[in-house]
C-alpha positions, 0 to 999 in steps of 0.5 A: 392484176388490178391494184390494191385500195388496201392492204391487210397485214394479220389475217387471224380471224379478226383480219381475216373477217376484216379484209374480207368485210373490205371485199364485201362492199367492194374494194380491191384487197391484198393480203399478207400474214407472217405465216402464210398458211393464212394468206393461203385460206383466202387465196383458197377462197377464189374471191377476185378481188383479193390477192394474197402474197407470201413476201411482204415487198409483193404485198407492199408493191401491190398496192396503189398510191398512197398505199394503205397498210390495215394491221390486225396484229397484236398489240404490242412488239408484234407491232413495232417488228411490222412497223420496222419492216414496212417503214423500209419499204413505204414511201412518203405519203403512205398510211398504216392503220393499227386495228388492234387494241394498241396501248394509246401511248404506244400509238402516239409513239408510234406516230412520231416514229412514223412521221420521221419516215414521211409515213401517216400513222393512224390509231384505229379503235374496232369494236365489234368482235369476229362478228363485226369484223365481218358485218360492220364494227364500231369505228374508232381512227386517230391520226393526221387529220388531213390524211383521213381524207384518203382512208375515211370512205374505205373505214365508214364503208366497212363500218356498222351503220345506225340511222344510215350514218356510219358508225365509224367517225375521225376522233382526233390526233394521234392515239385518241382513237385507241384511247377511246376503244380503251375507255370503250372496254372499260365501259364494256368489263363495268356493264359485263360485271353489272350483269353478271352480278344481276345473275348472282342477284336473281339466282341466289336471292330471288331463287330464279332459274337460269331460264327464268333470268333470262326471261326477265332480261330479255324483257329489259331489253324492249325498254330503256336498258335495251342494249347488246350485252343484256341480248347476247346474256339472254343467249347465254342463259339459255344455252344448254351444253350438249355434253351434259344437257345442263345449262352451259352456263353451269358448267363454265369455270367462274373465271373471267380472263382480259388482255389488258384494256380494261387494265390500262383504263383502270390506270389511265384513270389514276394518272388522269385523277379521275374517279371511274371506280365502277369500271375499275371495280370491274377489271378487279372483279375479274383479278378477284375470279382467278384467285383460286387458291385464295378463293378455295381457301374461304369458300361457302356455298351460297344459300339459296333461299329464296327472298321475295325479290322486287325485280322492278327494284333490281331494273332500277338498280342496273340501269342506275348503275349502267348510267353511273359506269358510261358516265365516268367513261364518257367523263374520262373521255372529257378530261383526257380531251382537255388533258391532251388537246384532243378536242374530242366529239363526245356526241360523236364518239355516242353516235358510233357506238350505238351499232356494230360495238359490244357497248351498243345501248338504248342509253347512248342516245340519251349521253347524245342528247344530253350533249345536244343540250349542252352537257359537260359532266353527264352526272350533272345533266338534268335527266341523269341526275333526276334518276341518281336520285330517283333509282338511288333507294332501289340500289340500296334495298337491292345491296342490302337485300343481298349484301352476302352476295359478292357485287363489287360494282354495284356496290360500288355505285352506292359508294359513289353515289354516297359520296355526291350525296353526302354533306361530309366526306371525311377529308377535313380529317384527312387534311389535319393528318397530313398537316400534323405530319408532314406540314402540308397545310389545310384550308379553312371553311371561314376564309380563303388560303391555306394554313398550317397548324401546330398540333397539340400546342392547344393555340 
């Protein structure tokens, strides 16, 4: 039996689609899942350069030096039990890649337990789904910078490819690769919400059909808003249930699940002190559907009649919105690369979304322009900042037009906006309350430094 170049620990459909992705451009793979019953499917598929095992010291002595361990397990315990087993029979100089959607703390802490054993431990974002797993995903490795030099060839073959180039890149030390998958899902649940609620939108304030919307995104999709999730939302329209021969759509439970991503970014943004309230606004919007009881408890249909909706206005709206979501996740990016010394690439990063990741989008390549041109903040890049202002008023008309309509992200864009825009945002009123009650001091517009005030002594 030949040696392995690499081995995949977790064969679930994403490992399993994974392992065989590594298959497909040719590399020599072993297997191994707790269960072995997994492994046995692929054994089952007589593919010659797989090889599966049923005890992990077989699966682990199959592999060539430095040997490389990919784990597609989820995140979590299930992670540091594999992790306790392996660092028993690994030697010095192997490297173990985490596929899954790891918590980035977990990894850096993983990390440093790793290196104790002499082991490389890298934090791989994947983005992609089943199918990507398969055909190529987004790319996303953390970890000893030196070592990526044994994995990288292995990584950007199996990744999705844009303009030729892999969309798979080093990101930099430690868990910066899965905090940036986190921060990708954040941007992911934002754009997901903002379609859903151009839905609500064209449904019950326009009065279009399901087909009808999907009509009107899928001519979205030839211009600037060109992207995945506007393609695969078109599908979703126009899908019909073979039970009912309704639309699926209206069959399906208006309950959206998550497993933690866009969570975690949610708080990492709070701990970061960073405004990125779209993307918070959308893990919200998804708590908020499960709130059944709460929900069934102040229920009303939704009117239906129908307003003379400008769709021109809507478009304008949803690519505002759209750019405000993937700047706040790309300008988290930025402040965690200062916070933690990661010296992330931000152009880079927007190069390996654009194929393979559910993020994928026409208006990456603008983010990598504006990099290009030197960009720090994207809102206060030229051509961004020319449509905050431009599209702003169709945002507005948009809200106001369907302001009964639940649009916790839109919404909140116009907040956000509101609040660049304004020449007062409250917080002078702010400062003398915490100075009133707790003698936290203020500042002052007509010189420097800070003061406090004895209140009520009319000084």
């Amino acid at each position: 039996m030949k040696m392995s170049n690499i081995g995949v620990i977790g064969l679930g459909i994403m490992g399993k689609n994974i392992a065989l992705n590594m298959l497909n451009h040719g590399f020599e793979v072993s297997g191994y899942n707790r269960t072995f019953e997994r492994t046995k499917v692929l054994i089952n598929e007589n593919i010659p350069s797989f090889h599966g095992f049923e005890k992990l010291e077989d699966f682990v002595n199959s592999l060539e030096k430095p040997r490389r361990v990919f784990l597609m397990v989820p995140a979590g315990q299930s992670v540091d039990d594999v992790l306790v087993q392996l660092s028993e029979l690994l030697e010095e100089g192997d490297i173990i890649m985490d596929g899954g959607n790891s918590y980035f703390e977990d990894t850096n802490r993983r990390h440093k337990q790793m290196d104790i054993h002499g082991l490389k431990y890298f934090g791989v974002g994947v983005s992609g789904g089943e199918e990507g797993a398969l055909k190529g995903p987004s790319i996303m490795p953390s970890g000893d910078k030196d070592a990526y030099a044994s994995i990288g060839k292995i990584l950007e073959d199996i990744s999705a490819k844009k303009d030729g180039e892999p969309c798979c890149t080093y990101i930099g030390p430690e868990g910066s690769g899965h905090y940036v998958k986190m921060v990708h899902n954040g941007i992911e649940y934002a754009d997901m919400q903002l379609l859903a609620e151009t839905y609500l939108i064209l449904k019950y304030t326009a009065g279009y059909t399901n087909s009808e919307i999907a009509d009107v995104l899928e001519q979205w999709n030839q211009g600037d808003v060109q992207s995945y999730l506007v393609d695969i939302t078109v599908t979703v329209l126009r899908e019909k249930d073979s039970v009912t021969e309704h639309d699926l759509v209206d069959v399906i439970l208006d309950v959206a699940g998550n497993k933690g991503t866009g969570r975690w970014t949610s708080i990492e943004a709070l701990r970061q002190e960073f405004n990125a309230s779209l993307l918070t606004a959308a893990y919200q919007a998804r708590i908020m559907s499960n709130q059944l009881a709460l929900r069934d408890a102040y229920r009303k249909e939704i009117t239906n009649d129908k307003k003379n909706v400008d769709i021109d206005k809507v478009h304008q709206a949803y690519k505002l919105a759209k750019t405000i979501a993937f700047a706040q996740g790309f300008d988290l990016y930025r402040d965690a690369s200062n916070k933690y010394s990661w010296d992330l690439n931000l152009k880079q990063i927007a190069a390996i979304f654009r194929a393979g990741c559910i993020i994928q989008a026409k208006l990456l390549q603008d983010i990598m322009h504006a990099y290009d041109d030197g960009a720090d903040d994207l809102l206060l890049y030229h051509v961004f900042k020319n449509e905050v202002l431009e599209n702003a008023p169709a945002l507005k008309e948009v809200i106001v037009q369907s302001i009964d309509l639940p649009l916790p992200v839109f919404t909140a864009a116009l907040a956000y906006i509101n609040q660049l825009t304004s020449t007062c945002l409250g917080a002078n009123i702010i400062q003398g309350q915490r100075d009133f009650f707790g003698a936290h001091t203020y500042q002052r517009v007509d010189r420097e430094g800070f003061e406090h005030h004895r209140w009520g002594s009319h000084e």
